[in-house]
N, C-alpha and C positions, 0 to 999 in steps of 0.2 A: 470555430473553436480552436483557437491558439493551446498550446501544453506542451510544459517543461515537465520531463520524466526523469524522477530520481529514482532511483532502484540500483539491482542489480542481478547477475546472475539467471539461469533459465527462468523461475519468474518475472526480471527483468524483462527480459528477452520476448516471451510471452505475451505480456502486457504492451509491449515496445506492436507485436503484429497484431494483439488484438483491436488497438488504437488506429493502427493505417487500416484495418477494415471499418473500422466503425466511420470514418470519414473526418478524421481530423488531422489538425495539421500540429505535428511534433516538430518544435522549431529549436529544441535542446534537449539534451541529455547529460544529466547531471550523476557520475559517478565516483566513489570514494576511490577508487583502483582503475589508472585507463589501462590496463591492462584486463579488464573484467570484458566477460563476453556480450555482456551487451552494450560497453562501450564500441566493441569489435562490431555488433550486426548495427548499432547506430551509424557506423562511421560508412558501414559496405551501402547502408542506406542513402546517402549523403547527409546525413544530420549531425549537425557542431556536437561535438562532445567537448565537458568542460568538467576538468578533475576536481573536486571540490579541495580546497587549501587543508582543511581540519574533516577527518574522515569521522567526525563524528556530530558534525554542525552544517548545514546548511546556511550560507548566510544570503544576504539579499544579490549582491552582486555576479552569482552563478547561475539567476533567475533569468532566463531570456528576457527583455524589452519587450510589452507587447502580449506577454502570457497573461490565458484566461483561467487556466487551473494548470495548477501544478498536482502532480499524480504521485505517489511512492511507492514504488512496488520493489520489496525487499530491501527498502533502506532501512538501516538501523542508526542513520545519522538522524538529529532531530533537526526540522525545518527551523531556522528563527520565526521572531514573529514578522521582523521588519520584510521577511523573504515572503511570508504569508502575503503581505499585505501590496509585495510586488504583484501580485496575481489578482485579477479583478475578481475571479470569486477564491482565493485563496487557496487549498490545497485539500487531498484527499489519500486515504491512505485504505491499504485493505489488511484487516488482520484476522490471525484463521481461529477466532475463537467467538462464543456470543458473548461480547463486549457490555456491560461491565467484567464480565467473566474473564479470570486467565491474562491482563495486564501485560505485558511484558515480552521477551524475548522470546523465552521456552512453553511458549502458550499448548501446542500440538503436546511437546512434551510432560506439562503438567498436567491435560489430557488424558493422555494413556495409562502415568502414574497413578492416577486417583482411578481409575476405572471409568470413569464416564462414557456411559452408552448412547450418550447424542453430545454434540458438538456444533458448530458450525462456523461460519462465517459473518466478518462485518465491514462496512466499506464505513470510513466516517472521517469526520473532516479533522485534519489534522490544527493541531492547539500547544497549548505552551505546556501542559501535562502529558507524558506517553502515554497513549492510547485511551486518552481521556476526551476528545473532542466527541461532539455532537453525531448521531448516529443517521446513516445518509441511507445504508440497505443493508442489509440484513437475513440470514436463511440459515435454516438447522440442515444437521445430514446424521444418520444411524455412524457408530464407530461398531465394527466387526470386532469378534471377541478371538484376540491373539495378538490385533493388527500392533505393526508397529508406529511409533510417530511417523515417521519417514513413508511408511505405506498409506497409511492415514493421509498425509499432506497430498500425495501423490494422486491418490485413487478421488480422491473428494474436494480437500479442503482448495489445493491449488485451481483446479477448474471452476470452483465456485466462486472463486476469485476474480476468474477472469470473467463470469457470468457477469456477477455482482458491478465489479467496476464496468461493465459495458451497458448495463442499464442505469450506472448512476450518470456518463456520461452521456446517454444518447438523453438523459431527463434534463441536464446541463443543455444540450442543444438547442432542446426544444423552447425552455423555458426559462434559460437563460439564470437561471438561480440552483441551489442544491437542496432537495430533500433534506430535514433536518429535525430527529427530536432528540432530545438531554437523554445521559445518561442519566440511571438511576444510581447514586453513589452508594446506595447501602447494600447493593449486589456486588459492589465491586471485591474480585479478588487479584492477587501479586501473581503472576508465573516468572519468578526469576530466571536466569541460569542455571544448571544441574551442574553438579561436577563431574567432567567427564570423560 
């Protein structure tokens, strides 16, 4: 299993060591800033790093040659399709809310705002909609009453992430395809950005 990892940042980073455990071979790293830190632990690794042109697109030509999935772990660039379809099974993405639910950037944070007493995580394949593609894994987790986003993401939501992506790729491995059902669009809600 070839994979181009777009992300950034200790999630990046994360996601970057949770992959060389799982047994695959990361053949790029695709970052909006080579100055981000997981462009830094890609490069200490020996793995091409490649700064993407437009820090908010993914296009096909930053997709390594040869990729079986492409992974996103804290990108907020969106993949194209044509970049999709560089990847023999196309792309996947982890967001920390249960998808339909929470849409968007400040998911953790729209979260906390509303008071929501479970949350969780979803791994699912990325599409021409944000956070709209097909649903690959999936897990709830309790939110503690006080917690903040940030302790939330930390304590829960981030680890389950890494969970989550390690059993959608080790099911990639075996069977060469990805776990896959529809969202349901009438649960769907927006977590914009907060002003802040």
């Amino acid at each position: 299993m070839r994979i181009t990892l777009v992300g950034s940042r200790h999630f990046g980073v994360t996601t970057l060591n949770m992959l060389r455990q799982h047994g695959v071979e990361i053949i790029r790293v695709v970052v909006a800033d080579g100055e981000d830190r997981l462009a830094a632990a890609a490069r200490a690794a020996g793995i091409k790093v490649t700064v993407q042109a437009d820090p908010r697109l993914v296009v096909a030509s930053e997709i390594a040659d040869g990729t079986d999935l492409i992974v996103a772990a804290h990108s907020h660039a969106r993949v194209a399709r044509e970049a999709l379809a560089a990847a023999r099974l196309g792309g996947i993405g982890y967001h920390p809310s249960l998808l339909p639910r929470h849409r968007g950037l400040a998911a953790v944070e729209w979260t906390i705002r509303q008071g929501a007493p479970i949350t969780g995580g979803t791994v699912y394949h990325l599409a021409d909609r944000m956070d709209a593609g097909a649903i690959a894994a999936q897990e709830w987790c309790f939110v503690k009453k006080g917690e903040t986003a940030r302790e939330l993401w930390e304590r829960a939501l981030a680890p389950l992430g890494q969970k989550l992506l390690g059993e959608v790729i080790d099911y990639a491995k075996t069977h060469s395809a990805l776990p896959a059902r529809p969202q349901d669009e009438q649960f769907a809600t927006k977590a914009p950005s907060l002003p802040g």
